[in-house]
C-alpha positions in Angstrom: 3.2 17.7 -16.2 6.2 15.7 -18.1 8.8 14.3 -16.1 12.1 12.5 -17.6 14.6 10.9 -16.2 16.1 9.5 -19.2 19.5 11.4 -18.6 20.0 10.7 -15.0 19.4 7.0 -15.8 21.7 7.2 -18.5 23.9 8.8 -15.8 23.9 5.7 -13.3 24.0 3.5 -16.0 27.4 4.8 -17.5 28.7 5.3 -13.5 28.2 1.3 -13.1 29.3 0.3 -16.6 26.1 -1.2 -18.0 25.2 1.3 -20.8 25.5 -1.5 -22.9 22.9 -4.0 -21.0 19.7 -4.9 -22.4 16.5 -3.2 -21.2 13.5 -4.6 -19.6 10.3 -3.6 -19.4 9.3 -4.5 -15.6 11.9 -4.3 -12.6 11.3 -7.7 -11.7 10.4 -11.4 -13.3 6.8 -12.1 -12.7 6.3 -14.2 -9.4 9.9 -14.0 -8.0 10.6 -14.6 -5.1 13.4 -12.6 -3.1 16.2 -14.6 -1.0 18.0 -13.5 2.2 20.5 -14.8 4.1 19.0 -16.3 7.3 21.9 -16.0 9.7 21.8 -16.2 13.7 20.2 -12.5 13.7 17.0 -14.6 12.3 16.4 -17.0 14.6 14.9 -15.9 17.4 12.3 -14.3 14.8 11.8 -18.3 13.1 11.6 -19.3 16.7 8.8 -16.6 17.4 7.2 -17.5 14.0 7.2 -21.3 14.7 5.1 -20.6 17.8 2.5 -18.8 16.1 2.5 -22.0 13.9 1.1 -24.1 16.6 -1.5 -21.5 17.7 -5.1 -23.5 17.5 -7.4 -20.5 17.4 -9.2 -20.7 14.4 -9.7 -17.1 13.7 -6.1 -15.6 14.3 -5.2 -15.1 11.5 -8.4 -13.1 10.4 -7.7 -11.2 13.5 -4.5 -10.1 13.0 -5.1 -9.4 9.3 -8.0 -7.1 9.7 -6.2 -5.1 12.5 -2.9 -4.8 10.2 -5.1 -3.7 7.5 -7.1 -1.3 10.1 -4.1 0.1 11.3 -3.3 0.7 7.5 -6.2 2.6 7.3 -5.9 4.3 10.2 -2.3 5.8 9.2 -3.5 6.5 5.7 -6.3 8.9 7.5 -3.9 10.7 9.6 -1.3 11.6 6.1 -4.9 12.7 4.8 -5.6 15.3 7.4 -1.8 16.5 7.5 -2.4 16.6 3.7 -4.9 18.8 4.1 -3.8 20.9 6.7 -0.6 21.7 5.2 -2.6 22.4 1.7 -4.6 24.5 3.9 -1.8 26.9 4.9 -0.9 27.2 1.5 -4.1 28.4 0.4 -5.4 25.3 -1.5 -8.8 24.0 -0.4 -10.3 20.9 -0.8 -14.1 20.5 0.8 -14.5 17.3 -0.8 -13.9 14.1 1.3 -10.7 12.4 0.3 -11.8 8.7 -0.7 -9.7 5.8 0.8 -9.6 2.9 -0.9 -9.1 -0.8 0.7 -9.0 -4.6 -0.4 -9.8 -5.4 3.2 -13.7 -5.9 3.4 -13.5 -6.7 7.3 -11.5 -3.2 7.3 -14.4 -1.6 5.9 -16.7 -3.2 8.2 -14.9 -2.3 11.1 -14.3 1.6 9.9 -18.3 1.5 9.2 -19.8 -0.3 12.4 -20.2 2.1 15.6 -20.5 -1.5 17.6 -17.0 -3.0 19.2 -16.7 -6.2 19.4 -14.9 -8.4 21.4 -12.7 -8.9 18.1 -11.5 -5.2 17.4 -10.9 -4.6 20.9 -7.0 -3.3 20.7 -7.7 -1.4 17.7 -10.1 1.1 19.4 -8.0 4.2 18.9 -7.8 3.6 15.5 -11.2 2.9 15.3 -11.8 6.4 17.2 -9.9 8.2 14.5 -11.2 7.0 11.6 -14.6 6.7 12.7 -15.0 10.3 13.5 -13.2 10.7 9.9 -16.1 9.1 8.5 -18.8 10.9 10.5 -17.5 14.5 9.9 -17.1 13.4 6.3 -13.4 14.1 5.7 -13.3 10.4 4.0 -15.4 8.2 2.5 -14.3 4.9 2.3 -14.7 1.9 -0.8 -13.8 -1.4 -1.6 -11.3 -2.1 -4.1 -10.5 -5.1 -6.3 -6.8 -6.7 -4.9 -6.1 -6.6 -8.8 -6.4 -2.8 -9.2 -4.1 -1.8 -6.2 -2.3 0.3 -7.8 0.5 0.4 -4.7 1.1 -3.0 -6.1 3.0 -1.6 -9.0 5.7 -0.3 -6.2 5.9 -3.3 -4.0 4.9 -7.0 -5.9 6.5 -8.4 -9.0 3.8 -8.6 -11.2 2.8 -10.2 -15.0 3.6 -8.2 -18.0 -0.2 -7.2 -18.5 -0.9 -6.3 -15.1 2.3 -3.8 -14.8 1.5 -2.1 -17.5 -1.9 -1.7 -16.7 -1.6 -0.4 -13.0 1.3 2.0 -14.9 -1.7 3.3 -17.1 -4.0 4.0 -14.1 -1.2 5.9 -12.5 -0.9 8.1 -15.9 2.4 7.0 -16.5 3.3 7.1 -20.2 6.7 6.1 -22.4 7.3 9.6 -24.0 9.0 7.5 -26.8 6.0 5.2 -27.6 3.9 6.8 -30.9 0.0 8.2 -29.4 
């Protein structure tokens, strides 16, 4: 499949007058940093986020981590089955477990281990779900390096080298550039 969206780009760019701007080849600078304004709406949130400052418990952050990355997973399960439900009613079949992919090795470890602990306590439903994902085999889960996320491409301002290497693992290709 080729898709181009040279004219529509060329489109927008002659609507806000900046056919004549220079081209990049990343949409942001490596490591930059975004800026808001931090009015009054704000400051009940710093004042929230200054408390969790002072917390002393050693291990909240590793807590709170793994359950965000958990709940990632979880949510990630349920587009699989809807995925394959609505593939389903089209016809398509696919008896192959879907594999899901994570940077978070405590994720894994929870998604693998039948055993609560005291830990994972307010994750159980998620744990339910993916769990008996797992089990009946609709996934499989593996580790993943944080440098070959590919979702990074979308949402992190990375180096020249990396973009354009999570850009080749996606299959993206400059129709322009020789083969």
């Amino acid at each position: 499949m080729f898709l181009s969206q040279r004219k529509y780009t060329l489109d927008l760019l002659h609507e806000v007058d900046l056919l004549a701007a220079k081209p990049i080849s990343r949409p942001l600078p490596e490591n930059h940093h975004l800026a808001t304004n931090l009015g009054s709406v704000f400051s009940e949130a710093a004042r929230i986020f200054a408390y969790f400052l002072e917390v002393k418990e050693t291990d909240y952050h590793y807590r709170c981590y793994a359950k965000a990355e958990y709940w990632t997973m979880a949510y990630c399960c349920a587009e699989v089955k809807w995925f394959k439900y609505f593939f389903a009613s089209l016809g398509v079949f696919h008896m192959q477990p879907e594999k899901l992919f994570c940077d978070n090795q405590a994720a894994l470890h929870i998604a693998s281990n039948p055993v609560f602990h005291e830990r994972t306590k307010h994750i159980d439903i998620a744990c339910h779900f993916v769990r008996e994902l797992l089990v009946n085999g609709a996934i499989t889960t593996a580790h993943i390096s944080t440098h070959q996320q590919l979702a990074d491409v979308f949402t992190k301002a990375l180096g020249a080298p990396q973009f354009f290497y999570l850009l080749s693992k996606l299959g993206v290709r400059d129709p322009h550039a020789p083969p």
